[in-house]
TORPA-4810 file (N, C-alpha, C, O; in nm, 3 decimals):
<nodes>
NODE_1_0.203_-2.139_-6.186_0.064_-2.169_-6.215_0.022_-2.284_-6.124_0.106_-2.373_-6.109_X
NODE_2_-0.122_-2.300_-6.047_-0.141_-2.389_-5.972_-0.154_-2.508_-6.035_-0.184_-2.507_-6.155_X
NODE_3_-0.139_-2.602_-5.984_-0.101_-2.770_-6.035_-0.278_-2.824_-5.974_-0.320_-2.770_-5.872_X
NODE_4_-0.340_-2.899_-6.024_-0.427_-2.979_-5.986_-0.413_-3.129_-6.082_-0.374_-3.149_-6.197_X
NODE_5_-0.476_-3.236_-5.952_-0.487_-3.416_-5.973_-0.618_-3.415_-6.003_-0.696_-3.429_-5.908_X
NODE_6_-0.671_-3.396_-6.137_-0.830_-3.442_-6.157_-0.819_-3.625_-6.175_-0.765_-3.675_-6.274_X
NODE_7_-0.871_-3.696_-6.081_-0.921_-3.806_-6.104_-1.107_-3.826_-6.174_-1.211_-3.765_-6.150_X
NODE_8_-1.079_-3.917_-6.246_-1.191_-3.931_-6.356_-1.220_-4.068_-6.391_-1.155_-4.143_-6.464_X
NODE_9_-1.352_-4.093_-6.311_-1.423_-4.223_-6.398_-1.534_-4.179_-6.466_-1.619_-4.092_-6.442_X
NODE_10_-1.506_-4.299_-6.602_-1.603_-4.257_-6.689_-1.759_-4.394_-6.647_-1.783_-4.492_-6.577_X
NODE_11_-1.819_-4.307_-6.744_-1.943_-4.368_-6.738_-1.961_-4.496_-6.841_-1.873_-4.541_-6.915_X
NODE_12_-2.100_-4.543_-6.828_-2.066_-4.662_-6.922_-2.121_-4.545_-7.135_-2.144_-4.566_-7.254_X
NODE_13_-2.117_-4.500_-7.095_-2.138_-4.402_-7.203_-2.012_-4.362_-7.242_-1.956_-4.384_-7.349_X
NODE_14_-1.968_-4.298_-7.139_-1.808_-4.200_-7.164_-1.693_-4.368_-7.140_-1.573_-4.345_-7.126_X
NODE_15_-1.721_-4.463_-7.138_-1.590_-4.555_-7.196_-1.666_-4.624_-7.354_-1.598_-4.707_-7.415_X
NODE_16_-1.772_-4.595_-7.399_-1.815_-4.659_-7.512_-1.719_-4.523_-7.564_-1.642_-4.568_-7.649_X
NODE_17_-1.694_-4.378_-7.548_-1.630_-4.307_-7.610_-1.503_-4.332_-7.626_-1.447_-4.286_-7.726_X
NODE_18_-1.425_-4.418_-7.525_-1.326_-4.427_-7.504_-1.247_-4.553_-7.581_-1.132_-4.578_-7.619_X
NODE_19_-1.348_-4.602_-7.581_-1.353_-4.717_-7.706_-1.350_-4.704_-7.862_-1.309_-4.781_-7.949_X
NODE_20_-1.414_-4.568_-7.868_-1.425_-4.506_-8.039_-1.298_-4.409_-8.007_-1.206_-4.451_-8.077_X
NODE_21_-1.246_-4.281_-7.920_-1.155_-4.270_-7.964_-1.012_-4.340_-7.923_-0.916_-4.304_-7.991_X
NODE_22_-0.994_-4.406_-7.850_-0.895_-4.456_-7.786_-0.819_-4.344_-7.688_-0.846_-4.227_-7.659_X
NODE_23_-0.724_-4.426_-7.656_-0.640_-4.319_-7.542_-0.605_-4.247_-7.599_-0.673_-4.159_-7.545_X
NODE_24_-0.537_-4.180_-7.692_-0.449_-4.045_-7.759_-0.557_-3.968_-7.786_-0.535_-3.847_-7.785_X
NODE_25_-0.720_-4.019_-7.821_-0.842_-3.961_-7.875_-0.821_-3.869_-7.746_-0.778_-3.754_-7.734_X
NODE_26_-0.867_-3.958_-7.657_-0.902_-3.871_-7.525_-0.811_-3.811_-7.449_-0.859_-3.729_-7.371_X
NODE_27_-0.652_-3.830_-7.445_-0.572_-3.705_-7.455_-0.543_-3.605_-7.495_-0.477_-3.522_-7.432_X
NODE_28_-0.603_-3.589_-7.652_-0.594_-3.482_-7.692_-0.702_-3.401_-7.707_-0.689_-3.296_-7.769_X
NODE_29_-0.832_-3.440_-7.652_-0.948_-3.381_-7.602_-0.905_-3.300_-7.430_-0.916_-3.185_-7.387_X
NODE_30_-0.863_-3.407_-7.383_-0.847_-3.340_-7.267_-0.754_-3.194_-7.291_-0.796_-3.081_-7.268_X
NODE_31_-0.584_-3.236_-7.354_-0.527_-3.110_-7.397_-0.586_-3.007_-7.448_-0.540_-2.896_-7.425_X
NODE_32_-0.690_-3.022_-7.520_-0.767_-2.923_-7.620_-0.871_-2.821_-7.498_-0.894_-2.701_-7.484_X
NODE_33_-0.911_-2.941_-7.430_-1.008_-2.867_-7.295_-0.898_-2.770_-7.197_-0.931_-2.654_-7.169_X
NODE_34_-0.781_-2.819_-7.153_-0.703_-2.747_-7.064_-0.655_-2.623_-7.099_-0.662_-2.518_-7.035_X
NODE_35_-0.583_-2.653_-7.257_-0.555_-2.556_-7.334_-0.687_-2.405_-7.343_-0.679_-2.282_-7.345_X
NODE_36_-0.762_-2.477_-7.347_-0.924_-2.327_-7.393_-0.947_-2.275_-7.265_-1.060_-2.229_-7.248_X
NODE_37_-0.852_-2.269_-7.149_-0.893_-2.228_-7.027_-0.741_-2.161_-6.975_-0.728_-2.102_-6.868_X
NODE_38_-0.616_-2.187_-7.085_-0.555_-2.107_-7.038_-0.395_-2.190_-6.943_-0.303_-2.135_-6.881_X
NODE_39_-0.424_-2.337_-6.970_-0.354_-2.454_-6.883_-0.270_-2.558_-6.965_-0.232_-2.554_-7.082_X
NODE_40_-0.258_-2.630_-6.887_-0.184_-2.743_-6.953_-0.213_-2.856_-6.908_-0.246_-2.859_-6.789_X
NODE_41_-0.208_-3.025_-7.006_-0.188_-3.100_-6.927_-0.021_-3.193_-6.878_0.053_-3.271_-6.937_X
NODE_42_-0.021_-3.138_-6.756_0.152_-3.226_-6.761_0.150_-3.381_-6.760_0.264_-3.428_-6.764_X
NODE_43_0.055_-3.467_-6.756_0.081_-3.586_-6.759_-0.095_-3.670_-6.729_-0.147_-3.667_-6.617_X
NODE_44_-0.146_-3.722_-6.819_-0.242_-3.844_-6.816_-0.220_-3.975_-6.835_-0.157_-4.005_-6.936_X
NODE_45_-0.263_-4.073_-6.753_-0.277_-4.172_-6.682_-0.389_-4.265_-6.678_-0.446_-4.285_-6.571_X
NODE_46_-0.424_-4.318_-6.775_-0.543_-4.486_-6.743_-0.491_-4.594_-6.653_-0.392_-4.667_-6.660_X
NODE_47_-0.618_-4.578_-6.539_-0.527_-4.753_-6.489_-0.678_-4.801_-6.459_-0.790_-4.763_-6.495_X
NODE_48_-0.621_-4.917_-6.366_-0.713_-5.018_-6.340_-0.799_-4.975_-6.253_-0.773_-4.855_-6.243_X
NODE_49_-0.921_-5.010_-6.157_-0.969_-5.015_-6.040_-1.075_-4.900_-6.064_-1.117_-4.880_-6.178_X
NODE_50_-1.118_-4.827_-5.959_-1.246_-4.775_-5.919_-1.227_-4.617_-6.009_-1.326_-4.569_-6.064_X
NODE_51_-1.097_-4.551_-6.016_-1.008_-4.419_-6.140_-1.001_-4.483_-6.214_-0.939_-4.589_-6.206_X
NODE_52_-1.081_-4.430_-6.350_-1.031_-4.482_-6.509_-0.909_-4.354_-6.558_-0.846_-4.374_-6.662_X
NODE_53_-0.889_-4.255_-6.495_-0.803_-4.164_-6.506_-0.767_-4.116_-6.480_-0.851_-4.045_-6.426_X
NODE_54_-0.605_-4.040_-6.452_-0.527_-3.908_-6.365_-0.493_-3.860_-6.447_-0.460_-3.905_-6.557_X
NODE_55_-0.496_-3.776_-6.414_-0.466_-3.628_-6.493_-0.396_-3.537_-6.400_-0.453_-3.497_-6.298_X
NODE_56_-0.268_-3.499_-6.431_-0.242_-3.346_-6.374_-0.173_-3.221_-6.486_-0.080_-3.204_-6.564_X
NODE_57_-0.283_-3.161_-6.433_-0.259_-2.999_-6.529_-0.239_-2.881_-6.417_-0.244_-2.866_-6.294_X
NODE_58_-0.205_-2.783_-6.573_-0.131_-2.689_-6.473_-0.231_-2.603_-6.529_-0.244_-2.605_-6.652_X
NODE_59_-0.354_-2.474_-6.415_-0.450_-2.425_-6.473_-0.408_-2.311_-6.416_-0.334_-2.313_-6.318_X
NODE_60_-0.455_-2.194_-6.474_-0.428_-2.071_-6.409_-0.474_-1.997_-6.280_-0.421_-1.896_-6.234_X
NODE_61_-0.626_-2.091_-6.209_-0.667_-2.022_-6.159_-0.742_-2.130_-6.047_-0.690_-2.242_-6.044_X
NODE_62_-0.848_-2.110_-5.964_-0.926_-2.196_-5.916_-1.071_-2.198_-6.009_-1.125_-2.305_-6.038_X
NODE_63_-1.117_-2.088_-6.044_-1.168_-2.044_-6.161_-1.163_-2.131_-6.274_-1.259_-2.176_-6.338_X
NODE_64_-1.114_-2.138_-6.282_-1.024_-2.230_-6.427_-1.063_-2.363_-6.362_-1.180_-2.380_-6.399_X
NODE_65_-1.041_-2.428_-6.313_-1.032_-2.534_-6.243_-1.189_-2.576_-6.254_-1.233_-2.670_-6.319_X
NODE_66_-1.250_-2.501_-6.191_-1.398_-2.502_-6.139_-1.474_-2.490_-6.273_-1.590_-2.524_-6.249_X
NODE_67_-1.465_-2.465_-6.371_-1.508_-2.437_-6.516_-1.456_-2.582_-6.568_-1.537_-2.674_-6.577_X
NODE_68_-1.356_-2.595_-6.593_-1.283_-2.755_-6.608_-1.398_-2.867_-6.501_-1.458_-2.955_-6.563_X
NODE_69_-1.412_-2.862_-6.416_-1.449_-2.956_-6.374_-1.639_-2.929_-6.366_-1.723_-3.014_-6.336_X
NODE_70_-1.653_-2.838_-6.389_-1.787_-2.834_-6.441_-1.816_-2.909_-6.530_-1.866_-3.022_-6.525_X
NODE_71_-1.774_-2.827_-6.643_-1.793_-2.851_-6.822_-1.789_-3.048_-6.843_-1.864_-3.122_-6.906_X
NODE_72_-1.668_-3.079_-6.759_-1.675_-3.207_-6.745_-1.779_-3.308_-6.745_-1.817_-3.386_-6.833_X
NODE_73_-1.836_-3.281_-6.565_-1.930_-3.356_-6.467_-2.099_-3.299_-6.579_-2.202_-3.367_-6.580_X
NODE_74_-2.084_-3.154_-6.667_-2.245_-3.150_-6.709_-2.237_-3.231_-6.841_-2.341_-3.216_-6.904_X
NODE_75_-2.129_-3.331_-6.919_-2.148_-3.403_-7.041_-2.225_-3.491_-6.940_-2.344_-3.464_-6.956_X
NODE_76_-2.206_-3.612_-6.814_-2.266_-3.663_-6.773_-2.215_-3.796_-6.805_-2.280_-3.894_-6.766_X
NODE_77_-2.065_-3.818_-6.898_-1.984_-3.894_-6.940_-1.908_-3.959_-6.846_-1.902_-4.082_-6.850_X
NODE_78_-1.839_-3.887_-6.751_-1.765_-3.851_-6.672_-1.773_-3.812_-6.512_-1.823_-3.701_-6.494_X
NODE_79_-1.738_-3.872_-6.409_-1.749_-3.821_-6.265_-1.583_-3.793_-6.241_-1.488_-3.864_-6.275_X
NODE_80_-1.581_-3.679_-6.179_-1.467_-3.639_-6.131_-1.412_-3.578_-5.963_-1.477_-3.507_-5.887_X
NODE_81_-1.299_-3.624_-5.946_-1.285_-3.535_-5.804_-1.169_-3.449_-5.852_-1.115_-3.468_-5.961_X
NODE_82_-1.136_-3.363_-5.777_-1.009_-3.268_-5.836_-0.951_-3.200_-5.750_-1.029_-3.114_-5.708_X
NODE_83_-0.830_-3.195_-5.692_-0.711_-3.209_-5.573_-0.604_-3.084_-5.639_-0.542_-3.078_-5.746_X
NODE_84_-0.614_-2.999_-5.534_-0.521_-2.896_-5.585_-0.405_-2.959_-5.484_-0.415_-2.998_-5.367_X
NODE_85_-0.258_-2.952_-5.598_-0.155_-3.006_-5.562_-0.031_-2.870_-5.527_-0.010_-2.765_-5.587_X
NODE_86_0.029_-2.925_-5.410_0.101_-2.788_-5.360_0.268_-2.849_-5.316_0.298_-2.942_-5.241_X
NODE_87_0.353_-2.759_-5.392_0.491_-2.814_-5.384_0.524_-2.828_-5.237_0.456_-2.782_-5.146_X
NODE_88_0.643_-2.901_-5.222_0.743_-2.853_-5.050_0.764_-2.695_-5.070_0.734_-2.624_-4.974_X
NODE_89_0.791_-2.662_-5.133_0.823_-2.522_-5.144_0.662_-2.444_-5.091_0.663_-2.381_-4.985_X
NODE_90_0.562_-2.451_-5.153_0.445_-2.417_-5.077_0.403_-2.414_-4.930_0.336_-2.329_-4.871_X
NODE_91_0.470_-2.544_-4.878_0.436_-2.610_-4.765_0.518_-2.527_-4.631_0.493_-2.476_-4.522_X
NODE_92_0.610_-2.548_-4.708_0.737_-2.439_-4.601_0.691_-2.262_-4.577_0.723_-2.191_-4.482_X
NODE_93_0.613_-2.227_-4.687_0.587_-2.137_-4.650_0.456_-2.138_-4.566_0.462_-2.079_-4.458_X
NODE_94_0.373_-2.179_-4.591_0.217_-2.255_-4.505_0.299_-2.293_-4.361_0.229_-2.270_-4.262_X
NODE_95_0.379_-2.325_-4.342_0.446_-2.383_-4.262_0.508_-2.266_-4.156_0.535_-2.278_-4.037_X
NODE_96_0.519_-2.159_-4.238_0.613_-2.018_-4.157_0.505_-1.928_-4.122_0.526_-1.836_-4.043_X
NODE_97_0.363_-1.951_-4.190_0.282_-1.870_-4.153_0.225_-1.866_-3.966_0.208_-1.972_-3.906_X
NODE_98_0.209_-1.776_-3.921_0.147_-1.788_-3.834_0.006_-1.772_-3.787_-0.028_-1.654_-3.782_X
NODE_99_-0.098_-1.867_-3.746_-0.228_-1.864_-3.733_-0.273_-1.877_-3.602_-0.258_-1.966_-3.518_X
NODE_100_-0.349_-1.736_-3.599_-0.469_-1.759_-3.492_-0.552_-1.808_-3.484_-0.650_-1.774_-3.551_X
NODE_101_-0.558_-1.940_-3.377_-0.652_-2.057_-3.371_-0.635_-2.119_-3.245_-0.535_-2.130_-3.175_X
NODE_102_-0.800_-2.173_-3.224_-0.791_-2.195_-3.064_-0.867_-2.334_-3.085_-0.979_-2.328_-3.134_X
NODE_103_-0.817_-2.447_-3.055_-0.871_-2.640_-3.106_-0.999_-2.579_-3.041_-0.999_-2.459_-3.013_X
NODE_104_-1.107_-2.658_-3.016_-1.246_-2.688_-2.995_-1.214_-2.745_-2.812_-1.164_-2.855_-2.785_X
NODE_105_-1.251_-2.656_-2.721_-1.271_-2.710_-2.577_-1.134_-2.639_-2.512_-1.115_-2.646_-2.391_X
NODE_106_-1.043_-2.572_-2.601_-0.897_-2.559_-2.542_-0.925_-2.378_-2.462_-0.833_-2.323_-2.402_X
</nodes>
């Protein structure tokens, strides 16, 4: 199943939420959201600085993903970016592929 890094800052709205439910509140909202699409979350993360959150789940689809990060960004709680994550094992094969491509001027 594809792996994606949703990073997530909240708003000053969506941390007054974060304040009523606390962190486990909003872990198990998030689980509850990943879960209704078919996913998982493998691991969430609060820290300091400009990300109030990481998240990586495992979603079934890009589909999935794109619905997830919709449903998100339209509460208006929440801004998100979201990074599809790809093993060495992925890479090696990306890596064996061969592509027709010609740089710009070559």
């Amino acid at each position: 199943m594809p792996k994606y890094l949703i990073q997530a800052t909240y708003t000053a709205d969506g941390l007054k939420g974060v304040l009523q439910d606390g962190g486990t509140g909003r872990r198990q909202a998030v689980e509850r959201m990943t879960e209704s699409v078919g996913g998982r979350v493998e691991q969430m993360y609060f820290a300091f600085g400009e990300t109030d959150t990481y998240v990586i789940v495992d979603l079934p689809s890009n589909a999935a993903s794109a619905a997830v990060g919709l449903t998100i960004s339209a509460s208006g709680a929440v801004r998100t970016k979201t990074a599809v994550l790809l093993t060495p094992e992925e890479i090696d094969d990306a890596a064996r592929m061969e592509v027709a491509y010609r740089a710009p001027g070559a």
